[in-house]
C-alpha angles and dihedrals in degrees: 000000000000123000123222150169130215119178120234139204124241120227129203108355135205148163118236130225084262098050100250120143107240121178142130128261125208104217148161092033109184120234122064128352118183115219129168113249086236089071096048095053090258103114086166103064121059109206119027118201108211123183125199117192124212095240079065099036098052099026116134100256092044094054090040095058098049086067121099091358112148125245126231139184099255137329112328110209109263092004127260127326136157088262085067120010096106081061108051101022118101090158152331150246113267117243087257119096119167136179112246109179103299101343141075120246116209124165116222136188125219099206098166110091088216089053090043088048087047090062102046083052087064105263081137106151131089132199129183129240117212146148122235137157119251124215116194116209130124119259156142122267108217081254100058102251114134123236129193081207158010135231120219128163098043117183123183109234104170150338118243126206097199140143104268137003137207093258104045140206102000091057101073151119108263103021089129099032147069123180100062112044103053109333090262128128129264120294103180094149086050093234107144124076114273118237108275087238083060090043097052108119131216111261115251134207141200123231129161119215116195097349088308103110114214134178106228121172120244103272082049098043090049085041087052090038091056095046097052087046097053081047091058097041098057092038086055088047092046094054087053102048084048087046091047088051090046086052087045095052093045101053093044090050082056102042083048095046085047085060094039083059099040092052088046084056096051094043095056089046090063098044090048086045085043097054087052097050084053091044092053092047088089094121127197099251077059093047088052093044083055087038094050099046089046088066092045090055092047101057097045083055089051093057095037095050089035097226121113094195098054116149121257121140123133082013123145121234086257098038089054091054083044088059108043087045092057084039092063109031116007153298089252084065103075110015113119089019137125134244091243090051096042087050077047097062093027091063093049095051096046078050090055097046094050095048088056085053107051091169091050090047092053095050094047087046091056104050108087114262112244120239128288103260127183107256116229123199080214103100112243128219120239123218125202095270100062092045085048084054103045089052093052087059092051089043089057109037072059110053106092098059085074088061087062 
């Protein structure tokens, strides 16, 4: 429901035996009524064009609601109500609503003396509140004026005494009457100057609104400004909150990045704890599986180098076929080979050897092979026992040759 004010004329005026002020008032006429866009909640628009047809304008409920409404020096905020009608009252409509062109007559009564003074001051001009409900649309008045929307519903709420009306001079109160305003004679065609207090303008201003400049007066110009204001602060509210998220965002990024590190560290710590432990699993029933098949190794070189005093010592299981292989053949032999190839030839030769030695071959083939180990390239160290070992095996394989 919009709310919204149109001046009137007063017809015949006089003053009563009680000194009350009675006349009639021509309002709600139908065809085009002008409005800022401000005071229609359009801020964004200047002129409004709005067109108010007669079906509206007389219809029963209309007509109805302009009897028995009070009158008010100027415009209360919000209108009249019970809560404060004893305040802003200084008098009413009469029952009597008629239909004059195309315009409503209604009679009304000023009974408060300061009403009454104000007017004889020259606060002359009325101008009607009332609700109504406003349709926007685009259209085409009868007469051929254009309009952005249409009233309907229209109820009477109050009439105002006030300085100046929207329509101006020719709605005001002695226009058809002489004896009452200022002892001068009738002016019905309105063609004598007005007083200088009737002919005061309201003050305009200029304001431009997304680069488009308007005069608005100044209730329009402090309702845009507002507005404006209100615009700018929840814009400004709206750039901080998305500024305190962005911080938010960004500190949290960091605090989570900080975790992901720290868990990159400590993982790192247990598998690097982890690889130990596995390095330091290295039992001593493995130690005497590597220990046993190095002395294995070590007496087969023996016998392939031919040479029972080879050197050995601090030699891996590879390093040590290596050896024996260059030993009896050449370096030649192995160079460029791999551990695989050099096993390879080591084996054969060791083969060779032991066919030509049937009783060796049957000895060797008698003592117990020692377990399968994993070989290393890493040299391993050898303890007394595995060199005692190793000797025992040479001591035997030997030992029928002192027989000879």
């Amino acid at each position: 429901m919009f709310y919204a004010t149109d001046a009137v004329a007063l017809g015949d005026v006089r003053v009563s035996d009680g000194g009350y002020l009675e006349a009639f008032a021509h309002t709600a006429r139908t065809g085009i009524q002008q409005y800022l866009g401000a005071e229609m909640g359009r801020p964004d628009l200047g002129i409004v064009n709005v067109y108010r047809d007669a079906a509206d304008v007389f219809s029963h409920a209309s007509l109805h609601s302009f009897a028995k409404v009070p009158v008010t020096v100027d415009h209360p905020p919000g209108g009249v109500s019970a809560a404060n009608w004893k305040s802003v009252a200084v008098g009413t409509t009469g029952e009597e609503v008629l239909r004059d062109g195309e315009r409503l007559k209604i009679g009304l009564k000023i009974m408060d003396a300061a009403a009454i003074e104000a007017v004889r001051g020259g606060k002359r001009e009325l101008s009607v509140g009332y609700r109504t409900e406003i349709v926007w649309g685009d259209g085409i008045a009868p007469d051929g004026t254009p309009f952005q929307a249409r009233q309907t519903s229209i109820v009477a709420d109050h009439v105002a005494i006030v300085s100046r009306g929207r329509a101006g001079p020719q709605c005001r109160i002695g226009d058809s009457w002489s004896d009452f305003a200022d002892g001068g004679k009738r002016d019905p065609d309105q063609s004598q100057p007005r007083p200088t207090a009737d002919r005061d303008t309201p003050s305009m201003h200029k304001l431009t609104i997304d680069g488009i400049t308007v005069d608005l007066s100044d209730t329009a110009r402090e309702v845009v400004s507002k507005a404006l204001a209100e615009k700018t602060n929840l814009l400004a509210d709206n750039l901080k909150l998305v500024s305190d998220h962005a911080e938010a965002m960004k500190a949290r990024d960091a605090a989570h990045a900080e975790v992901v590190k720290a868990k990159d560290k400590e993982l790192a710590t247990k598998d690097a704890e982890i690889e130990k432990l596995k390095a330091s699993q290295f039992d001593d029933a493995q130690k005497h599986v590597v220990a046993r098949e190095l002395a294995d190794v070590m007496a087969k070189a023996a016998k392939v180098s031919g040479k029972s005093d080879l050197q050995m010592d601090g030699l891996s299981i590879s390093a040590i076929r290596r050896v024996a292989v260059a030993t009896a053949l050449t370096d030649a032999a192995v160079q460029g080979k791999s551990d695989d190839y050099v096993e390879a030839r080591f084996d054969g030769l060791y083969a060779d050897i032991a066919k030509a030695d049937p009783l060796g071959r049957a000895i060797s083939d008698s003592l117990p092979t020692p377990p399968t180990a994993a070989r290393s390239n890493n040299a391993v160290q050898l303890g007394d026992a595995a060199t005692e070992y190793a000797r025992m095996q040479e001591r035997d394989r030997n030992a029928w040759k002192m027989g000879a």
